[in-house]
C-alpha positions as CSV (number, residue, x, y, z in Angstrom):
1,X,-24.7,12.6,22.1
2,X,-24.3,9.9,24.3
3,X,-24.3,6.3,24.0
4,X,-23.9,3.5,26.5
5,X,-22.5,0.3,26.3
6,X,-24.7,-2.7,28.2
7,X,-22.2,-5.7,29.5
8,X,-24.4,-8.4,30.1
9,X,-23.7,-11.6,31.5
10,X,-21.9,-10.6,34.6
11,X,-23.7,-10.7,38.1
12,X,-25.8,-7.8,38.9
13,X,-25.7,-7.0,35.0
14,X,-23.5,-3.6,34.2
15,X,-26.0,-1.8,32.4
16,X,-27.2,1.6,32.5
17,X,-29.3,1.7,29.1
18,X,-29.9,-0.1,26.2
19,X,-28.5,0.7,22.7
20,X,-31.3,0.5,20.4
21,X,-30.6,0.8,16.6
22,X,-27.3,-0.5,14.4
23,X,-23.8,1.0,14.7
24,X,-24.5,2.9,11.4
25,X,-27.3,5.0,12.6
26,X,-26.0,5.4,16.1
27,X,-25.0,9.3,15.0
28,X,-28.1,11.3,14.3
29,X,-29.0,14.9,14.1
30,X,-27.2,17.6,14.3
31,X,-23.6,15.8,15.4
32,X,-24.1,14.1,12.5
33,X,-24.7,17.4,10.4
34,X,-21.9,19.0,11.8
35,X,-19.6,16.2,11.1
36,X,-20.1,16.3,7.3
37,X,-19.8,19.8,7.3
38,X,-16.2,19.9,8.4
39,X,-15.1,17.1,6.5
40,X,-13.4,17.5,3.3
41,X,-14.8,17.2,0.4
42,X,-12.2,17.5,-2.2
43,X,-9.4,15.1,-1.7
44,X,-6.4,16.4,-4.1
45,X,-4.8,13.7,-5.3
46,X,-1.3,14.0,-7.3
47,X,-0.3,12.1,-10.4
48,X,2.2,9.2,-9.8
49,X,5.9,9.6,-10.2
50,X,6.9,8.4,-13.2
51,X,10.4,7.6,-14.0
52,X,11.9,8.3,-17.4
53,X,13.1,5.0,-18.8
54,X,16.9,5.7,-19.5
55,X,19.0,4.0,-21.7
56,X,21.7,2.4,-19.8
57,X,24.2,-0.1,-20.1
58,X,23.3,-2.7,-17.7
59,X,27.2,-4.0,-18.1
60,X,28.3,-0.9,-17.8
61,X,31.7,-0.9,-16.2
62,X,32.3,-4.7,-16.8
63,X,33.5,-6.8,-18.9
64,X,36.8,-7.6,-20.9
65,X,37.2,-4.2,-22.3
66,X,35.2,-1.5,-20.6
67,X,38.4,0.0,-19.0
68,X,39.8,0.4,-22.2
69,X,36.3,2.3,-23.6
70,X,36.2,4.2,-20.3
71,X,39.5,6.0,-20.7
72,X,38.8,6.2,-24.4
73,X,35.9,8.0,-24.3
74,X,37.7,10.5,-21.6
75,X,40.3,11.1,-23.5
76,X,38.6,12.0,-27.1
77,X,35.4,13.0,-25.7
78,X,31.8,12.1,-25.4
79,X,30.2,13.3,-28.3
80,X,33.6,12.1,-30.8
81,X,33.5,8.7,-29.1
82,X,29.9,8.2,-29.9
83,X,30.1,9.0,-33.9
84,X,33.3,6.5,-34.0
85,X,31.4,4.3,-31.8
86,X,28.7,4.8,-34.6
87,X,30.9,4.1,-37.4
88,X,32.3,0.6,-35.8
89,X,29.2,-0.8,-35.3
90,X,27.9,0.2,-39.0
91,X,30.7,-1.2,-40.2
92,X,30.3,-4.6,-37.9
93,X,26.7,-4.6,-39.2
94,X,27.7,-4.5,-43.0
95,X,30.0,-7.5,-42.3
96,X,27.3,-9.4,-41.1
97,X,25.7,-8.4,-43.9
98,X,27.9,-9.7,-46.2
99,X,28.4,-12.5,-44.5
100,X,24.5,-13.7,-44.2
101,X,24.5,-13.0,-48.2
102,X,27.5,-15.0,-49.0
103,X,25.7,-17.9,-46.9
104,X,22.7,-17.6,-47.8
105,X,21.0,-16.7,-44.5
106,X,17.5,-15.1,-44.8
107,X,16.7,-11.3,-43.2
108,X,15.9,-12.9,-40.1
109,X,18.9,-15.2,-39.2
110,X,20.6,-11.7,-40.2
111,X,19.1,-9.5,-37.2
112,X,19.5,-12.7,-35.1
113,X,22.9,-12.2,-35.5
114,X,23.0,-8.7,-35.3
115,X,21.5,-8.9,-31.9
116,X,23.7,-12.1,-30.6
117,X,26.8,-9.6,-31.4
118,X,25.1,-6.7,-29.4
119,X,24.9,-9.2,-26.6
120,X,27.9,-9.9,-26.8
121,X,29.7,-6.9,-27.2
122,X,27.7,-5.7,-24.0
123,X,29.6,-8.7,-21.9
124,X,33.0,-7.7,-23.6
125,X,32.7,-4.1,-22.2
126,X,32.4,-3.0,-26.0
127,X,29.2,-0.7,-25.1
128,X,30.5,0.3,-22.0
């Protein structure tokens, strides 16, 4: 298949032919039957990577404290350190507890408060 190019516009004019027809039809016959034969046509796409959302600490390693939970949790071991871990912070919670009853503080102000210590024991290094 051939097709020329006409320049014109320039003395003498630089043109050998004339292309006749658009840019979409300018491949016909059997180039162009050829060409769709050896392209692919299944394209095999993968899924995405998804990452597992983890649930980290974004303190982790700072704050007040966290040396002190570090070593700790070395020392007695992961899975020990957790179920005391456990057992402070039920304990913390039931003092809040007590504490929204004996003011009078609905459920609500109660998990507010819950939360703000959360917060805050995550900048002491407490969840470290």
């Amino acid at each position: 298949m051939a097709t020329s190019v006409c320049a014109t516009g320039f003395k003498g004019g630089l043109c050998a032919s004339s292309f006749h027809g658009s840019w979409g039809t300018s491949m016909a016959g059997e180039d162009y039957a050829a060409l769709a034969r050896s392209a692919r046509t299944n394209v095999r796409v993968g899924k995405p990577v998804r990452l597992m959302p983890t649930m980290k600490n974004v303190n982790e390693g700072k704050g007040l404290f966290a040396p002190i939970v570090v070593i700790t949790r070395n020392i007695i071991g992961k899975k020990t350190f957790n179920q005391l871990r456990g057992k402070a912070i039920a304990l913390h919670s039931q003092v809040i507890t007590e504490f929204c009853k004996s003011i009078g503080a609905d459920a609500k102000q109660r998990q507010g408060l819950i939360r703000l210590a959360k917060k805050n024991g995550e900048r002491l290094g407490f969840l470290a």
